[in-house]
C-alpha positions, 0 to 999 in steps of 0.5 A: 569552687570559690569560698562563699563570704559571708553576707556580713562583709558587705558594706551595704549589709552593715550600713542597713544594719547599723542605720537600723539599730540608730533608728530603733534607739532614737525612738526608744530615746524620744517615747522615752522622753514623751513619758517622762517629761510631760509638756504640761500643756493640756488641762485636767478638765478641757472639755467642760472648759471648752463649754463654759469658755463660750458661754463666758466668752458671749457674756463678757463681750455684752458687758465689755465697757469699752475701756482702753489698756495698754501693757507696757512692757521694759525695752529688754527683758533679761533672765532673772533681771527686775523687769519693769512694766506699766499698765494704764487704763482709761474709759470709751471717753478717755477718762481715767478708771481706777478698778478695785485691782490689776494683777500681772499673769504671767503663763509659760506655753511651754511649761505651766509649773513656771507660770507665776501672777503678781500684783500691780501697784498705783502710780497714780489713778489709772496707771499701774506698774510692777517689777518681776523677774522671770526664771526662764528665758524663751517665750512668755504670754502675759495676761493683765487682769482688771478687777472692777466688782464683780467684773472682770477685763483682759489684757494679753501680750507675748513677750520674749526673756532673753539670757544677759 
């Protein structure tokens, strides 16, 4: 009689063997980066957000005067490079209106411990502008908020930081 070989000569038996251990090792990698790095991307209070989201939402559109915003953004935008971008705002007839205050939102999907906002500055009545640096390339939304009393107006635009 012939010698018996052990089942761990085999090619089959250790190409399953070594798949396997790759396999349980990356998963332990990824919940292990899900723990620790955290996406940042749901907030504390989401379900009383969502209610008052709709409430909100119907009043503003009731008040919505009719104004036309345009966000104006540089042709390239370039990490941590001064960025300029210029914001106008006219009434339904096409007069200029000049708010109390326009601020720059500036929100990272991504990661909210990079979102900033700033102040935009009057040119003259009705235009705006600011210059920012953003400090991470990728994806960003933008959000010009309009403060006229009590009330306020939105406008949003995604735009893309490239690296130099």
């Amino acid at each position: 009689m012939g010698k018996i070989q052990s089942a761990w000569r085999s090619p089959w038996v250790i190409g399953l063997t070594v798949m396997g251990v790759i396999f349980v090792t990356a998963n332990f990698y990824l919940i292990y980066l899900a723990g620790d790095r955290a996406p940042s991307l749901v907030a504390e209070n989401y379900y009383e957000r969502g209610q008052d989201y709709e409430k909100n939402m119907l009043k503003r559109l009731a008040k919505d005067p009719g104004w036309k915003m345009t966000l104006t953004p540089p042709a390239k935008i370039s990490l941590k490079q001064p960025a300029e971008f210029q914001f106008s705002l006219l009434d339904k007839e096409g007069k200029v209106v000049t708010p109390d205050s326009v601020t720059l939102f500036a929100y990272r999907p991504s990661d909210s411990r990079a979102d900033f906002s700033t102040e935009m500055s009057r040119l003259a009545p009705g235009n705006y502008q600011v210059k920012t640096q953003f400090p991470l390339k990728g994806y960003w939304d933008l959000l010009a908020s309009v403060k006229d009393g009590e009330e306020e107006f939105n406008i949003s635009l995604r735009i893309f930081v490239e690296e130099n």
